[in-house]
N, C-alpha and C positions, 0 to 999 in steps of 0.2 A: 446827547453827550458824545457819543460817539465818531459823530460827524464834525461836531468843533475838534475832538481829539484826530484827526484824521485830516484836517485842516491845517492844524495846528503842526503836526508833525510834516505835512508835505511842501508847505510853505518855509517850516526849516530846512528840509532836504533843499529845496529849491534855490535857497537865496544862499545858502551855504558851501553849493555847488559852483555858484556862479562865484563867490568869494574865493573858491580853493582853484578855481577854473584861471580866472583871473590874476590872484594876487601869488600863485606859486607855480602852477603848470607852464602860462606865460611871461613870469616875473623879468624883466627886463628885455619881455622880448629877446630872450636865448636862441640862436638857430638852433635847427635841429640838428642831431649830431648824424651823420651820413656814415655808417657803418658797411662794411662788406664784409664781416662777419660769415657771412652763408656763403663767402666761397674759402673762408681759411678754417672754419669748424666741420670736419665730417657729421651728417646727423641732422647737423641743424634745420634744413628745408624736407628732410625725409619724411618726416610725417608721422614716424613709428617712436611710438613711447620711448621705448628702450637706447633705438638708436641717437634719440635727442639729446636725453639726459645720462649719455657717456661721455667717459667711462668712467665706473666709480670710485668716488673721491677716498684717498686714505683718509684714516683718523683726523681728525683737526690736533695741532699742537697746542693749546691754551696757556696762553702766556697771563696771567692772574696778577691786575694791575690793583692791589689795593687803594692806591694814593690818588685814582682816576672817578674813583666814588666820594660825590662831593657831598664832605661836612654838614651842610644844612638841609640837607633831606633828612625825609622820614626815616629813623632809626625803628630798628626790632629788636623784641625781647625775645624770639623764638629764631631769630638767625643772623647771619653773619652772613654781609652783604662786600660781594667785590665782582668789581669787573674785570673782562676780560676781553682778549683778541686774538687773532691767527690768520696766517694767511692765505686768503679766500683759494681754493685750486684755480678760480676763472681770472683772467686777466682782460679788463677792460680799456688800462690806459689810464685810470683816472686813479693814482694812487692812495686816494683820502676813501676810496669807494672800498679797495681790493685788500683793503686790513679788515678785518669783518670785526664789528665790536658785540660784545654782547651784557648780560647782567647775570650774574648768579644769585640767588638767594639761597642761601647754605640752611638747612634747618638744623638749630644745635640741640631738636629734639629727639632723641633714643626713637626710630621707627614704630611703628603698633601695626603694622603689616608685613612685615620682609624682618630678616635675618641683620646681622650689624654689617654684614658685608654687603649688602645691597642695598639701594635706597629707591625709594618711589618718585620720579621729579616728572615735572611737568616743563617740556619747552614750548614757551609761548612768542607769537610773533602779532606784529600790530598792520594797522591797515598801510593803505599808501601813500599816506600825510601822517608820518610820527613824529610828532611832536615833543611827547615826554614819556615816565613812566607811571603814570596815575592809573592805569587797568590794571598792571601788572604787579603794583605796591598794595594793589587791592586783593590781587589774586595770593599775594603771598602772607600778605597779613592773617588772611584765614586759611595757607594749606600747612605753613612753617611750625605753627604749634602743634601739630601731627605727624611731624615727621617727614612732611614731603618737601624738598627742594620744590624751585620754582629757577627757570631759569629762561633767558629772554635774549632773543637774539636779534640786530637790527637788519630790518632787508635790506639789498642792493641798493645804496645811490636814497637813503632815507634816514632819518636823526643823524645818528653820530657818523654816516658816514656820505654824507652829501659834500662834494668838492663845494671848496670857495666858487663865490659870487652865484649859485645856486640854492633853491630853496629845497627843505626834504620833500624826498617822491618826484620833484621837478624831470628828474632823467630817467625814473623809470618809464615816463612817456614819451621821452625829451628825443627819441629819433625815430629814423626809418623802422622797417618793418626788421633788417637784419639785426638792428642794437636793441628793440623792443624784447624780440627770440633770444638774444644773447644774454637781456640784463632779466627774465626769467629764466633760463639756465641758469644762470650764476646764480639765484635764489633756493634754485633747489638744492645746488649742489653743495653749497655755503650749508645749509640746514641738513644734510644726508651728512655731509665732514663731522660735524658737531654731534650730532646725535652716534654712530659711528666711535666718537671719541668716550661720550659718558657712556655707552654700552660696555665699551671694554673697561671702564674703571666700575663696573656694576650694576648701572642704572637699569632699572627699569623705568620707559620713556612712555609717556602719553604727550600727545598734541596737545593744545588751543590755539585757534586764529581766530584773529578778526578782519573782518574783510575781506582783503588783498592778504593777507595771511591766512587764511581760513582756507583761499585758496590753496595756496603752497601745501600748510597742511593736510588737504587732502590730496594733492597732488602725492605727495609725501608715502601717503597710504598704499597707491598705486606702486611702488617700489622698492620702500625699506621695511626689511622685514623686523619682526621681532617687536614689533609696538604693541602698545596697551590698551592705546583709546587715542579718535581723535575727536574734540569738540570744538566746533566751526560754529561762528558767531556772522553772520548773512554771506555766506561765501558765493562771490561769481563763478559760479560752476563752469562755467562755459564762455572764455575769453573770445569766442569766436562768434559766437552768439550776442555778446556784450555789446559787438561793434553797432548795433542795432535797435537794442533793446535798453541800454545800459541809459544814462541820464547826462549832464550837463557837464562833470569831470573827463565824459569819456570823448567830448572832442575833444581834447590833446590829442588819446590814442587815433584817432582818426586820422587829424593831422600829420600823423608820419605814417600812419598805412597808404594814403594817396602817394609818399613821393614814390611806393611800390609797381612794378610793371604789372604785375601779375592779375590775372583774371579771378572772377571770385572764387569760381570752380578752384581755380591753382591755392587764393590764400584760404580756402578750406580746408585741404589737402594737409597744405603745410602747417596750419594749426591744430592738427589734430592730435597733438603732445598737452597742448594748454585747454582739452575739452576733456575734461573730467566725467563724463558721462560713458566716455565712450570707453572706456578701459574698467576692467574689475579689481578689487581693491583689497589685499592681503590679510585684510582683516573682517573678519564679523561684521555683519551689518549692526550685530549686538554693541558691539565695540564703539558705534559712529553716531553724534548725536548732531543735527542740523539744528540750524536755531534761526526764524525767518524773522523780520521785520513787518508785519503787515503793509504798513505802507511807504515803504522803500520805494525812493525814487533815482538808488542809483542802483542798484543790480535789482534784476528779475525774480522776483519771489517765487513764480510759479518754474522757474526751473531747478531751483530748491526744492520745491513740494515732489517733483518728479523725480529728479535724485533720489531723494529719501523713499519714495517707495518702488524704486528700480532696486536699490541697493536692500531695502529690508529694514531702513535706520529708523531710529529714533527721531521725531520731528517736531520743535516747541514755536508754536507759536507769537508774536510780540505784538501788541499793539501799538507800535510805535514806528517812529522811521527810522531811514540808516544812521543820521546823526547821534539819534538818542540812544539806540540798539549801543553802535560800536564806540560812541565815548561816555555813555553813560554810565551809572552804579548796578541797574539794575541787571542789567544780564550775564555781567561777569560775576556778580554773587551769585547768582544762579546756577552757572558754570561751575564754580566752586563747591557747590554744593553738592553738583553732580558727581565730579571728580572725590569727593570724600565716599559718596557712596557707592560710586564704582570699584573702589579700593574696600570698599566694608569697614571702613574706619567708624568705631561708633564713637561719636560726637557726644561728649561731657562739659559739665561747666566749666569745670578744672581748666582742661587744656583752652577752654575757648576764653578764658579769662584771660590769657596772655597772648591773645589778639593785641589786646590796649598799647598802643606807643609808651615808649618808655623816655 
């Protein structure tokens, strides 16, 4: 059983890869975008955490578009769902990319851990192919009747903010080595503005990533302070490592690290902002929960396993691969669960009865 289940799962990774590889990385054959970024951004080739991801971003402004939440989605009975946007600090050029959108889910229930001026929320981020919000309608259905916001931000150049004639995630691989560093800056910094924002209106802020968000999120931890928890759902630790080890998605990235001069020794150097190993992280190891895929065939499981016991963290394992891990049911209920009991929230039938769509 095992070995058909491990089959069955790497055979999805596999041909899934070759589908997202195919029909969105190289969708009509897009050139790459040839950025010189690395000579108008100080930081950006330096190689030092701090220097990269400068300087830091004010508040996010959130401009709160009720009428941009469409009608035939899933409704809640435990919150009150609107979107929202602001604009990004980084500038790319591509104006559909540099509005940053995001999702709120407002919980209109009375807190059962924090004061009325504070609230517990959760900002979650999706992988590098988002699509929709079916993780995230998931994650709020069971944290909203407790009290906890949930609120979802889109990365760089992915769903709602992918320019025309592009598919989502297409440009976050879509150039050279200078717009690659540029469009994760602009990731972090998009995600530090935002959180930033809900601090000063009260929040107290925990992570969840998946993927290519899980990254950020940890990245995240390395710099903003004042967080709760981050829970990372198969995160590439190690973007520099990836180039090697990673699977079938990751020649795109390849693709525009060639049109690079640089020797490997040099593109080590200068990745070493997006190697998450190599910096220590403001939080608790108590704080940080890993969650592997056993048989992931597009990021490295065993640089997971090593993370988590560099750092001290908490480490679950899945028997599944990345497909089923970061778009399935099972991990993000898991997640959820985690998060109620990180917060000491005791779970009643009461409140968990108005999970049910209304």
């Amino acid at each position: 059983m095992p070995m058909i289940r491990k089959l069955w799962s790497t055979c999805l990774d596999e041909i899934t890869g070759f589908y997202l590889l195919h029909w969105f990385f190289y969708h009509k054959k897009q050139p790459l975008i040839i950025s010189d970024a690395g000579q108008e951004t100080p930081g950006l080739f330096s190689g030092d955490l701090h220097s990269f991801f400068s300087p830091v971003p004010d508040p996010a402004n959130l401009d709160y578009q009720s009428d941009l939440y469409p009608a035939s989605e899933t409704r809640f009975a435990a919150a009150e769902v609107k979107d929202f946007q602001f604009q990004s600090p980084i500038q790319t050029g591509f104006p559909e990319n540099d509005l940053v959108k995001g999702r709120h889910w407002k919980s209109t229930i009375p807190s059962t851990v924090t004061n009325s001026e504070t609230r517990c929320t959760v900002v979650a981020i999706d992988g590098i192919v988002q699509l929709g919000v079916r993780s995230f309608n998931s994650l709020a259905q069971r944290l909203t009747p407790y009290g906890i916001d949930v609120v979802m931000l889109d990365s760089p150049f992915n769903y709602r903010r992918t320019p025309p004639g592009y598919r989502p995630g297409q440009l976050i691989a879509g150039g050279n080595l200078d717009h690659q560093l540029f469009v994760a800056r602009q990731g972090l910094l998009d995600l530090w503005s935002l959180i930033l924002h809900l601090q000063s209106q009260g929040h107290q802020i925990g992570l969840m990533g998946i993927s290519h968000g899980a990254w950020l999120t940890l990245t995240a931890s390395l710099l903003i302070e004042q967080l709760q928890f981050v829970m990372a759902i198969t995160p590439p630790v190690d973007l520099f490592h990836i180039l090697d080890e990673g699977g079938t998605v990751v020649n795109a990235i390849r693709r525009g690290i060639r049109e690079s001069d640089f020797s490997e020794q040099q593109l080590e150097q200068i990745c070493q902002p997006l190697r998450v190993p190599l910096w220590k992280p403001r939080l608790p190891g108590s704080a940080i929960h890993l969650h592997v895929a056993n048989y992931d065939r597009f990021v490295p499981s065993f640089r997971i396993e090593a993370l988590a016991e560099q750092w001290n963290t908490k480490l679950t394992h899945h028997a599944l691969g990345h497909i089923e891990a970061t778009t399935g049911p099972k991990v993000v209920a898991q997640v959820a669960e985690e998060i109620l009991h990180f917060w000491k929230i005791p779970v009643d039938s009461i409140a968990a009865s108005t999970v049910n769509n209304t």
